[in-house]
KOLVO-933908 format. One record per residue: residue number from 1; residue in three letters; x, y, z of N, C-alpha, C, CB in turn. Coordinates in steps of 0.2 Angstrom, whole numbers. Glycine has a CB too. Layout:
<pts>
<pt NUM,"ALA",<X,Y,Z>,<X,Y,Z>,<X,Y,Z>,<X,Y,Z>> ...
</pts>
This chain:
<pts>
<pt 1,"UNK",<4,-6,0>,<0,0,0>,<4,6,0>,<-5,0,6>> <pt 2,"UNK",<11,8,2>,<15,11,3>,<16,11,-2>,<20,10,8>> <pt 3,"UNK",<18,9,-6>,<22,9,-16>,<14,11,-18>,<26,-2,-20>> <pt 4,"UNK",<9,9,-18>,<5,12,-22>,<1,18,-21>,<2,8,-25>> <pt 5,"UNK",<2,22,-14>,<1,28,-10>,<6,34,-16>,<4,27,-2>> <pt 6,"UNK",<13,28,-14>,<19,34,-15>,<15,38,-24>,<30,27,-17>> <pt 7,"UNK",<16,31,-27>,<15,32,-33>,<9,38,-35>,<14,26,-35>> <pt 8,"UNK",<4,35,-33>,<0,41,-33>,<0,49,-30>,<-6,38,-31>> <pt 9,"UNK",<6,48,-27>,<6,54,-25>,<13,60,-29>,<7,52,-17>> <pt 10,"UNK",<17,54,-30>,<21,56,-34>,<19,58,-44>,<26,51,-33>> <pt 11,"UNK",<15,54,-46>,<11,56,-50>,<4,60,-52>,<10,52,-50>> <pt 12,"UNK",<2,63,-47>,<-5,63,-45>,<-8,70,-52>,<-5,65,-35>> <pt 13,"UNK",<-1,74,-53>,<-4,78,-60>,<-5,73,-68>,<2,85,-61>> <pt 14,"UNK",<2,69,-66>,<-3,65,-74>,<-8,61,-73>,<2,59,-78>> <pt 15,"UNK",<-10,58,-67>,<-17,55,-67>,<-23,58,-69>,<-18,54,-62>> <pt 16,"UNK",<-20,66,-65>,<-27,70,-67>,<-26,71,-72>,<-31,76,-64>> <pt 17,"UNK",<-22,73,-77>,<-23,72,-85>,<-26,67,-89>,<-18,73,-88>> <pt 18,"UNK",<-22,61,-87>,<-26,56,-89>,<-33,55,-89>,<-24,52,-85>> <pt 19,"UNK",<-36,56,-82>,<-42,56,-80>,<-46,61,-85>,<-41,58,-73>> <pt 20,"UNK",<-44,64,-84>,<-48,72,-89>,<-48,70,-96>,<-43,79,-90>> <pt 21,"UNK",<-44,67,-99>,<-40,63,-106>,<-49,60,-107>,<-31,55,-104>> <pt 22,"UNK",<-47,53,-101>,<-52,47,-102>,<-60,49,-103>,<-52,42,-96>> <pt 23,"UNK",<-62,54,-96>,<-69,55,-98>,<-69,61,-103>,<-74,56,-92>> <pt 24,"UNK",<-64,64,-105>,<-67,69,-110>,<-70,66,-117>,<-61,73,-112>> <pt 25,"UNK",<-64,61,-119>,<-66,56,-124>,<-70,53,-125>,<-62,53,-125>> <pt 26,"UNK",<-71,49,-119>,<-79,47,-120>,<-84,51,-119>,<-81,42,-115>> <pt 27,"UNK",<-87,57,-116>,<-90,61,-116>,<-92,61,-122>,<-87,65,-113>> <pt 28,"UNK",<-86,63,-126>,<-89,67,-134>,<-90,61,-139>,<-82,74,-139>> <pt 29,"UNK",<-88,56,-136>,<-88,50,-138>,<-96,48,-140>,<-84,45,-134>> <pt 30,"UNK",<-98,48,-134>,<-106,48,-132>,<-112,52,-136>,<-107,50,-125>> <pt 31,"UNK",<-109,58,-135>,<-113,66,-137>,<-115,62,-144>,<-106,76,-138>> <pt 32,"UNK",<-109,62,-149>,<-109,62,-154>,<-114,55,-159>,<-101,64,-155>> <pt 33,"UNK",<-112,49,-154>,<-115,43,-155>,<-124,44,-152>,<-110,39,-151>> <pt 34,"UNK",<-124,48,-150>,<-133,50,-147>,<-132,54,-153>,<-135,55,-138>> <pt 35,"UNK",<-131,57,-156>,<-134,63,-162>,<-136,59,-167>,<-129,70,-165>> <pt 36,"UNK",<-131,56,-169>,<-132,49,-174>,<-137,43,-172>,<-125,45,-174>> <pt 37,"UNK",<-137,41,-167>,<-141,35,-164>,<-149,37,-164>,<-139,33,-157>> <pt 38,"UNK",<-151,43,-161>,<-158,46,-163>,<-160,48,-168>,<-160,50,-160>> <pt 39,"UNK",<-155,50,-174>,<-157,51,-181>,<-159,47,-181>,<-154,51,-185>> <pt 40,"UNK",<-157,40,-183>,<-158,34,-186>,<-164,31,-184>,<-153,31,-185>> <pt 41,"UNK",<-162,31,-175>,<-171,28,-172>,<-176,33,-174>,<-172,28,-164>> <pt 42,"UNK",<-176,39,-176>,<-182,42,-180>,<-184,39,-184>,<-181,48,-183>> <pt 43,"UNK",<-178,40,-188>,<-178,36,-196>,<-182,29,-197>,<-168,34,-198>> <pt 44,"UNK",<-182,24,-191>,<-184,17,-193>,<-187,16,-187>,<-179,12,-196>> <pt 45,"UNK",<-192,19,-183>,<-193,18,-179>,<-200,15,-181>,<-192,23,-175>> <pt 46,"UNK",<-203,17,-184>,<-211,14,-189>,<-209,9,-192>,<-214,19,-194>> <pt 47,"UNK",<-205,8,-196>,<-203,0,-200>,<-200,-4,-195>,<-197,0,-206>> <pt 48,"UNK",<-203,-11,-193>,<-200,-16,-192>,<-195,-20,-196>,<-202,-18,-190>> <pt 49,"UNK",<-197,-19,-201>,<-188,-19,-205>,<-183,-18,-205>,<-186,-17,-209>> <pt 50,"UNK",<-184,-8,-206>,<-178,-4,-205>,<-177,-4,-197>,<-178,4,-207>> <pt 51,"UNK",<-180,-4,-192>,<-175,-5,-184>,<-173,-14,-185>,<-182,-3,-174>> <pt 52,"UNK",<-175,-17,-187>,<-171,-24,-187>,<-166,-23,-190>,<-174,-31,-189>> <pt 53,"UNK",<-165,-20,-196>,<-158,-20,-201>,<-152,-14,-196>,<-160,-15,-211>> <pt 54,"UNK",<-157,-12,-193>,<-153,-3,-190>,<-149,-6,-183>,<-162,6,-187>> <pt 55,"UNK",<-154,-11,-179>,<-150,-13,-172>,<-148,-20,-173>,<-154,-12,-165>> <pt 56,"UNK",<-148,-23,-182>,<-143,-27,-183>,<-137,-26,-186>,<-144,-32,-185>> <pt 57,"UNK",<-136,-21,-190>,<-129,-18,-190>,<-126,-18,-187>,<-129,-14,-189>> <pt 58,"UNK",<-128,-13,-181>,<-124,-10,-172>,<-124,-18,-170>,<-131,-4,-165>> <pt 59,"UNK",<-126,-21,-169>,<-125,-24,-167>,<-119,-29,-169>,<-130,-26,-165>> <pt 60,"UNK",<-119,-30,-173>,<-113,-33,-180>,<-106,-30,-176>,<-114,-28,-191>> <pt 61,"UNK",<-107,-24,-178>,<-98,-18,-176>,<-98,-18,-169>,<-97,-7,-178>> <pt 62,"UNK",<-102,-22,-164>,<-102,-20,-157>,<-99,-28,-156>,<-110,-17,-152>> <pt 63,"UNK",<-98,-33,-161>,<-97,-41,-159>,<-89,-41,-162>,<-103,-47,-163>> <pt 64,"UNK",<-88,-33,-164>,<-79,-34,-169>,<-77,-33,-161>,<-74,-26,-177>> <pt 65,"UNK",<-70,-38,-161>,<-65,-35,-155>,<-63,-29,-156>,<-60,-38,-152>> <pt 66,"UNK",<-62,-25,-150>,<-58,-20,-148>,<-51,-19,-154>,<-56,-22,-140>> <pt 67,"UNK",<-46,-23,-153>,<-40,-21,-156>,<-40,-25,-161>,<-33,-22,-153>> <pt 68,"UNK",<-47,-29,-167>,<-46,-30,-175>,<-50,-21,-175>,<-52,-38,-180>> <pt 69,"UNK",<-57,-18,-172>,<-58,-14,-176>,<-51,-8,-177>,<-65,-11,-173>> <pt 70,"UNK",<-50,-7,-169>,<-44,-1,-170>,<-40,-4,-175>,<-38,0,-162>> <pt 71,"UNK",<-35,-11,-177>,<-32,-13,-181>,<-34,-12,-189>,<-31,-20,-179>> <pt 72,"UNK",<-40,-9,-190>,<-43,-8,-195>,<-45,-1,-198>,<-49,-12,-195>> <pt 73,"UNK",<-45,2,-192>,<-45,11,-191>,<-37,12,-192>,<-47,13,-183>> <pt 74,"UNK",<-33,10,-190>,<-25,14,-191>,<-24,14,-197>,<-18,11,-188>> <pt 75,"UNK",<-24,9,-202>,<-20,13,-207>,<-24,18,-210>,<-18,9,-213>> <pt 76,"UNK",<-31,17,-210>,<-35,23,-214>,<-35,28,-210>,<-41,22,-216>> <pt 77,"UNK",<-35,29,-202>,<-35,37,-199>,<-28,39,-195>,<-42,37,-192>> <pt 78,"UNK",<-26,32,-196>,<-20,36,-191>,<-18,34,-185>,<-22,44,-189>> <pt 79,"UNK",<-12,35,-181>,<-12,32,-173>,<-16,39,-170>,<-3,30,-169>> <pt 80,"UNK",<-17,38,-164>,<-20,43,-160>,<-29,44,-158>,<-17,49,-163>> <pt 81,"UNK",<-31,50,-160>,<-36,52,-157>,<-42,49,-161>,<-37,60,-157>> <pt 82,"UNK",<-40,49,-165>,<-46,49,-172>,<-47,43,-174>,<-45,54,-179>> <pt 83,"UNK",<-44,37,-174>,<-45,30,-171>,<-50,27,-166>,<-41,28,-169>> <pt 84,"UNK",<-46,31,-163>,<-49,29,-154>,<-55,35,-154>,<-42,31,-145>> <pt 85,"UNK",<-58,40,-156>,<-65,43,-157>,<-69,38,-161>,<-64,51,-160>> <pt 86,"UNK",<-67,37,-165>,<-70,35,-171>,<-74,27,-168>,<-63,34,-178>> <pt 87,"UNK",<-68,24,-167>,<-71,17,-162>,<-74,17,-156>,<-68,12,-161>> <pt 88,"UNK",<-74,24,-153>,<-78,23,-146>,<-85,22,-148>,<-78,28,-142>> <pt 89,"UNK",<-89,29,-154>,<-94,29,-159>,<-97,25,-161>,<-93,31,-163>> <pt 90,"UNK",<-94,19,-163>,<-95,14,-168>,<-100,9,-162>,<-87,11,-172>> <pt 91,"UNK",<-96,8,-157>,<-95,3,-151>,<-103,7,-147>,<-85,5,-146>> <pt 92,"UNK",<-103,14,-147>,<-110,17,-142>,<-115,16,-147>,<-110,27,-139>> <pt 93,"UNK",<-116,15,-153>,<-124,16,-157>,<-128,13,-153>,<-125,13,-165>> <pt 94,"UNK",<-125,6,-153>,<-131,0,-152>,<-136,3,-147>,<-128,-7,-148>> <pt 95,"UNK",<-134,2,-140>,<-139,2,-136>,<-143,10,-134>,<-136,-1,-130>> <pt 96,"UNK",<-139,14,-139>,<-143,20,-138>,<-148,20,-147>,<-137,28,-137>> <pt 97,"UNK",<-148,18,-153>,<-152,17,-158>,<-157,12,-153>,<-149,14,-165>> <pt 98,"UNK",<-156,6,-152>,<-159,2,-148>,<-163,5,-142>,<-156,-2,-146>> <pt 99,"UNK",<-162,9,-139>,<-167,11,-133>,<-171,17,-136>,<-162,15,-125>> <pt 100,"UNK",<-170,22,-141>,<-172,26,-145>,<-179,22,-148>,<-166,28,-151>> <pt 101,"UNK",<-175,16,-151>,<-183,15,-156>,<-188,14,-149>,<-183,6,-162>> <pt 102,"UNK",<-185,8,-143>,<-191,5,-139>,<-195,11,-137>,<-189,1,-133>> <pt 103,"UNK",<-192,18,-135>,<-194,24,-133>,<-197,28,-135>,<-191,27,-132>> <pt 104,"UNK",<-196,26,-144>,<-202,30,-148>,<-208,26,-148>,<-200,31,-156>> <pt 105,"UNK",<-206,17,-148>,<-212,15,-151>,<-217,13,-143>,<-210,7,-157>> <pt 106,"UNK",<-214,16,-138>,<-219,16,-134>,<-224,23,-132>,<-214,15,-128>> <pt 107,"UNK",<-223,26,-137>,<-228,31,-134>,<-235,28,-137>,<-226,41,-137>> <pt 108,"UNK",<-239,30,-136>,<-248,28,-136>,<-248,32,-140>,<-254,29,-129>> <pt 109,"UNK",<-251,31,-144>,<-253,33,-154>,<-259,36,-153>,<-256,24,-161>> <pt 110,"UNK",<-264,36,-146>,<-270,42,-145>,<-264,48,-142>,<-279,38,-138>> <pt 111,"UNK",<-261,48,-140>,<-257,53,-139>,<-256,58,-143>,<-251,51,-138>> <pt 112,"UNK",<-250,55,-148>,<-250,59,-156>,<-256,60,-159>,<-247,54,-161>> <pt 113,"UNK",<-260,57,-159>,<-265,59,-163>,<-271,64,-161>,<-268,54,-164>> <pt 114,"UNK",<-269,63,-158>,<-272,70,-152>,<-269,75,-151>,<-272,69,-145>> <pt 115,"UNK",<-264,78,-152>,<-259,82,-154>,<-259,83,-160>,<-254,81,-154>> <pt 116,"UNK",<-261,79,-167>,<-263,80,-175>,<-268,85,-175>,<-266,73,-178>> <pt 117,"UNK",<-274,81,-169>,<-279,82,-172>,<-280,95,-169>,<-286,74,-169>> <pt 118,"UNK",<-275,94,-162>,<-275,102,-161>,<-271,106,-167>,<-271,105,-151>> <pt 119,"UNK",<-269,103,-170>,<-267,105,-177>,<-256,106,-176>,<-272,114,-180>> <pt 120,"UNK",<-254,101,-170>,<-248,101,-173>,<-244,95,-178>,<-245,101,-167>> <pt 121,"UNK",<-239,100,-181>,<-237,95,-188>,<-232,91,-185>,<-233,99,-196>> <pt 122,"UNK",<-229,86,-191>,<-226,81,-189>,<-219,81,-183>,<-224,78,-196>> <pt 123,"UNK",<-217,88,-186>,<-211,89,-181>,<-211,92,-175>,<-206,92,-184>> <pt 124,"UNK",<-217,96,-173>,<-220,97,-168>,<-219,91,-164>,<-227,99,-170>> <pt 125,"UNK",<-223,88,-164>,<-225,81,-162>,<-220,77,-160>,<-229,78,-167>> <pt 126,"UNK",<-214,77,-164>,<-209,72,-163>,<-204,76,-156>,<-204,71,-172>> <pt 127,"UNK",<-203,82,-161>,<-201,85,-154>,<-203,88,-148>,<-199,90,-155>> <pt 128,"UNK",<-210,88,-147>,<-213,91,-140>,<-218,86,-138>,<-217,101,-140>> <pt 129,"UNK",<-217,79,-140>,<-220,74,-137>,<-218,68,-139>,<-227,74,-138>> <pt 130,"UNK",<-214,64,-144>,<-213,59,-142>,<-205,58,-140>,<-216,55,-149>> <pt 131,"UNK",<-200,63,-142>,<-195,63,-137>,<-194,64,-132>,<-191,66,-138>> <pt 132,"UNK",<-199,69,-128>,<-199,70,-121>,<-202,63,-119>,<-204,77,-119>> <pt 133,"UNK",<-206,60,-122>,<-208,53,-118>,<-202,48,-118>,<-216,48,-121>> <pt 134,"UNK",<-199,49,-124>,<-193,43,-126>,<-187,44,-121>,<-192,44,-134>> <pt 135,"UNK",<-188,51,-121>,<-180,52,-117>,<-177,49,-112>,<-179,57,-115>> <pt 136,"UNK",<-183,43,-106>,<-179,42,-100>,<-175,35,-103>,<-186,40,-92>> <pt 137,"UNK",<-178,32,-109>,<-175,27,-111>,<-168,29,-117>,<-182,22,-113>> <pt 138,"UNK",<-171,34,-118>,<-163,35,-123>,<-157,38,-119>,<-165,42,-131>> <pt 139,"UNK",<-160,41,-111>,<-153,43,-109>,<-152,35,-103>,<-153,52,-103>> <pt 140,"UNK",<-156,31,-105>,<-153,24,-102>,<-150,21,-108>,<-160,19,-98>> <pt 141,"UNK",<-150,20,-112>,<-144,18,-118>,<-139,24,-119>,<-147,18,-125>> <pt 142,"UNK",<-139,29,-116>,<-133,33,-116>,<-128,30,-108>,<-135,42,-117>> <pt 143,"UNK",<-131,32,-106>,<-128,29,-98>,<-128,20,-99>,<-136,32,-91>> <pt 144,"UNK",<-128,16,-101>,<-126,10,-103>,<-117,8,-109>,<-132,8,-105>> <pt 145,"UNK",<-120,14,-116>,<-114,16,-118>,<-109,20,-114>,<-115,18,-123>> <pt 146,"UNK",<-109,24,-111>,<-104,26,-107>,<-101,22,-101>,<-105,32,-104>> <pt 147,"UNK",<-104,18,-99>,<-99,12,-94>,<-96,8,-98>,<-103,7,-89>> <pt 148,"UNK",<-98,6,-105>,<-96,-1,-109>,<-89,5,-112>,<-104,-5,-117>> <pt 149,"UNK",<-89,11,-114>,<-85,16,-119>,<-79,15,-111>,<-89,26,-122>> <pt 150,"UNK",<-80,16,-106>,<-76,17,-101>,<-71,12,-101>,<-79,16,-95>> <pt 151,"UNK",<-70,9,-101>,<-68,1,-101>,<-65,-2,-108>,<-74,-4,-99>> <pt 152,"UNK",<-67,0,-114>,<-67,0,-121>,<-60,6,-121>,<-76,2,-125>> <pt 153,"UNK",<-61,11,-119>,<-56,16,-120>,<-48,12,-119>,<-58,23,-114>> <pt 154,"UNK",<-47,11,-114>,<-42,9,-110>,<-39,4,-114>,<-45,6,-104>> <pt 155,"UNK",<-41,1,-121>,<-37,-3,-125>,<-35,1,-130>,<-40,-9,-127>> <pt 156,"UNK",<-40,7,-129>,<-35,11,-136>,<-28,13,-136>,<-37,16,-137>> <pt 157,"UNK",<-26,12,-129>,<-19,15,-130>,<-14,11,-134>,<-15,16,-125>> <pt 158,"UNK",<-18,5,-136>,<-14,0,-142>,<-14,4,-148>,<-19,-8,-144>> <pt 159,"UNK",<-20,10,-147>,<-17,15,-154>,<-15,21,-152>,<-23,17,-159>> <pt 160,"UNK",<-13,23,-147>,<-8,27,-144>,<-15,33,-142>,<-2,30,-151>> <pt 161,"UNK",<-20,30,-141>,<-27,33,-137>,<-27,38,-133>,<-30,29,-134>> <pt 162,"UNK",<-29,44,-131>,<-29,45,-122>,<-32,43,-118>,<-31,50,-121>> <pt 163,"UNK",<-29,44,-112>,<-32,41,-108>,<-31,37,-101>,<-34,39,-111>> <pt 164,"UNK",<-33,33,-98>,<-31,31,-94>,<-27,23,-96>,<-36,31,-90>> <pt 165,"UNK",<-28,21,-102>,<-24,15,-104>,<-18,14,-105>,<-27,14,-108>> <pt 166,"UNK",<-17,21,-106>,<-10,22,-107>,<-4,20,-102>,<-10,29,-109>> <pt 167,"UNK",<-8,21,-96>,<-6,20,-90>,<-5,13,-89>,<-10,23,-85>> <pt 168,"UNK",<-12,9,-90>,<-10,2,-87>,<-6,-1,-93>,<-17,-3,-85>> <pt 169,"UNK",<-5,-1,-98>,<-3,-4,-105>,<6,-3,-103>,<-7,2,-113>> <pt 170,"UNK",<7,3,-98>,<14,4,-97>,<17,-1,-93>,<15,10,-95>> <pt 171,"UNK",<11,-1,-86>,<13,-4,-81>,<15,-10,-83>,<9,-5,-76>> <pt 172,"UNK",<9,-13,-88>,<10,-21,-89>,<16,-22,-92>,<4,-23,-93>> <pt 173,"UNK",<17,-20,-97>,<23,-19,-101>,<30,-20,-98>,<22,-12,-105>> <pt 174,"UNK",<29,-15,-91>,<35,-14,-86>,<35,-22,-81>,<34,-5,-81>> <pt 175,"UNK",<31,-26,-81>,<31,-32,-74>,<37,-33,-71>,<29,-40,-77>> <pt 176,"UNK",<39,-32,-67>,<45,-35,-63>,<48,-27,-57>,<52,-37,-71>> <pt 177,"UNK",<47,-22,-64>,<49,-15,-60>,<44,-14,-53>,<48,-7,-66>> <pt 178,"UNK",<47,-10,-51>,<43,-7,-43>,<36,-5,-44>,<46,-1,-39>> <pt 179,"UNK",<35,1,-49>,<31,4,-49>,<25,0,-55>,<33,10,-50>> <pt 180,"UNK",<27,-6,-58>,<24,-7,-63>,<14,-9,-61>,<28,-13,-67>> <pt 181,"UNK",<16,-14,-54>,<9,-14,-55>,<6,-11,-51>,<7,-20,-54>> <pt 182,"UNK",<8,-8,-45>,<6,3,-43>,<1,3,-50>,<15,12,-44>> <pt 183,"UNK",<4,7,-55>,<4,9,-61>,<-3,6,-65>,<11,7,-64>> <pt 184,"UNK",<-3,-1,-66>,<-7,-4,-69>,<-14,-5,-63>,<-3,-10,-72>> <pt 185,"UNK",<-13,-4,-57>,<-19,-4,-53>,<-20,1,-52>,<-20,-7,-49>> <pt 186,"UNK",<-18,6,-54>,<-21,14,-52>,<-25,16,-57>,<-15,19,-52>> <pt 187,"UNK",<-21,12,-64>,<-26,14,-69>,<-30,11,-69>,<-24,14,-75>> <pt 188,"UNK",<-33,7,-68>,<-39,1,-70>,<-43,2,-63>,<-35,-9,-72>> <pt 189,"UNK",<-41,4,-56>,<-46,7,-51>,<-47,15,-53>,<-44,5,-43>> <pt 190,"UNK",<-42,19,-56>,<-48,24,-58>,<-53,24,-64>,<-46,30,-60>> <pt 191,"UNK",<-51,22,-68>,<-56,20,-71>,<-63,17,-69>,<-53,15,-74>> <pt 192,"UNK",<-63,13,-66>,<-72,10,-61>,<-72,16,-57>,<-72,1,-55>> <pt 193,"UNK",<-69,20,-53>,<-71,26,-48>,<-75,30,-54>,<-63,31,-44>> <pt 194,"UNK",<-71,33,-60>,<-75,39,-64>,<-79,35,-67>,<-73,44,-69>> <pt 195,"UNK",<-79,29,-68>,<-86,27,-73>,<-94,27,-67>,<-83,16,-76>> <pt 196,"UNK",<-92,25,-63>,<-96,24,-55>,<-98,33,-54>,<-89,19,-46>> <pt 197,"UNK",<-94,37,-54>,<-95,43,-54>,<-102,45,-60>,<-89,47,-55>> <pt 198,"UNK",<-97,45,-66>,<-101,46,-71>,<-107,43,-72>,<-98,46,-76>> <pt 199,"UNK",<-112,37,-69>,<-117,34,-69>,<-120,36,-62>,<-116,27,-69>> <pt 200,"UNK",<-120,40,-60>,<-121,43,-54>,<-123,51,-57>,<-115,42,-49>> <pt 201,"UNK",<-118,55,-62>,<-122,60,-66>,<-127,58,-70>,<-118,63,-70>> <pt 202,"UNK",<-127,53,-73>,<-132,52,-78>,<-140,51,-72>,<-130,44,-83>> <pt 203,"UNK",<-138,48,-67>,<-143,48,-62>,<-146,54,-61>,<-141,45,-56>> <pt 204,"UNK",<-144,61,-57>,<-145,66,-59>,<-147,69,-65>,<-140,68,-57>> <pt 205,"UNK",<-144,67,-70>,<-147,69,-76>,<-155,67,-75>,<-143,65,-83>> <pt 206,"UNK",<-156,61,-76>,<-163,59,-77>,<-168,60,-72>,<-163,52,-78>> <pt 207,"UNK",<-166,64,-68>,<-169,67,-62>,<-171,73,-65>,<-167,67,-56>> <pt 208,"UNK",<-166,78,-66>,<-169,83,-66>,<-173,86,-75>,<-165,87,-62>> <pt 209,"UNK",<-170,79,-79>,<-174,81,-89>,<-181,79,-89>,<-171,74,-96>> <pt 210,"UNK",<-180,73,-83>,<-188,68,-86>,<-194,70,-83>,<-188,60,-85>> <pt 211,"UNK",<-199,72,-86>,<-204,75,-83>,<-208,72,-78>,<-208,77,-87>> <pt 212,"UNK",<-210,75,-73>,<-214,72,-67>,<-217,66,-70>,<-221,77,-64>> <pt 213,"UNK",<-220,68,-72>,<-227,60,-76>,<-225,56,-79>,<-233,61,-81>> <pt 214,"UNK",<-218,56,-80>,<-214,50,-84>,<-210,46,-77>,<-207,52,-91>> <pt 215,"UNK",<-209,48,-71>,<-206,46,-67>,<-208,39,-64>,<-207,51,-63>> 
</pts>
């Protein structure tokens, strides 16, 4: 405990970079994978065709491992950020297209139509009634992609990623030195502390978006 005190104490500004690194990346990782994911569940939320083709896709690129997809991203983006963005993205659709559709196709159809009939148009409707009902479940596929991206991040430093992986990828690498597995457990328990944090904002979140009567 003495060696892995030291360490963190002697380290303790590149962790918080690190740290800042990790959830920044997933953060916008998320953002950007929710702008995409609720398109789409618009898009094929009424066909059962298009949401079976749409969350068998996602589901296809969420069954590639970790380091074939990154192994498939470098030559064409490069080592670094835009690898490891690119496949965080790829890796969040699923369970946020998937909670999207179940969220749309739950609202009650005398709802909407009731709304038609006081004379609002289609996009009215989509936006000031069937997203506001949809939302507790589409920020529960966001808040499930951000624990799975947490954890998923941490192997990108096989593409020279940010983040907290970089840390353990070292340690491991180093086995035998003093500080190696300090190093590699420091990384891999902050990791679960901010993922456990950040699911605890999303808890907050959904408290104060979702409207009384969806509660």
């Amino acid at each position: 405990m003495g060696t892995l005190w030291s360490f963190v104490v002697e380290r303790r500004q590149q962790l918080l970079t690190d740290s800042y690194l990790h959830v920044s990346a997933v953060l916008q990782s998320v953002i950007i994978a929710t702008v995409v994911a609720v398109a789409v569940g618009i898009l094929v939320y009424r066909s059962p065709v298009g949401s079976s083709l749409a969350t068998a896709l996602a589901s296809t690129i969420l069954t590639v491992p970790s380091f074939a997809l990154l192994g498939l991203l470098i030559p064409i983006l490069g080592l670094g950020v835009a690898p490891t963005i690119t496949a965080l993205i790829l890796y969040a659709l699923l369970p946020i297209i998937r909670n999207t559709i179940i969220g749309l196709d739950a609202v009650n159809p005398a709802i909407t139509d009731a709304a038609r009939g006081v004379g609002m148009n289609r996009l009215r409707v989509l936006s000031r009634i069937e997203l506001p009902i949809a939302w507790p479940s589409i920020l529960t596929g966001m808040r499930v992609s951000t624990q799975m991206l947490m954890g998923i991040l941490a192997i990108a430093a096989y593409a020279k990623g940010p983040g907290l992986g970089n840390l353990i990828f070292s340690g491991l690498s180093r086995v035998g030195s003093p500080n190696a597995v300090p190093q590699a457990l420091v990384g891999t328990v902050l990791i679960v502390v901010l993922a456990l944090i950040l699911d605890g904002v999303y808890v907050v979140i959904g408290r104060l978006t979702t409207s009384r009567g969806l509660k």
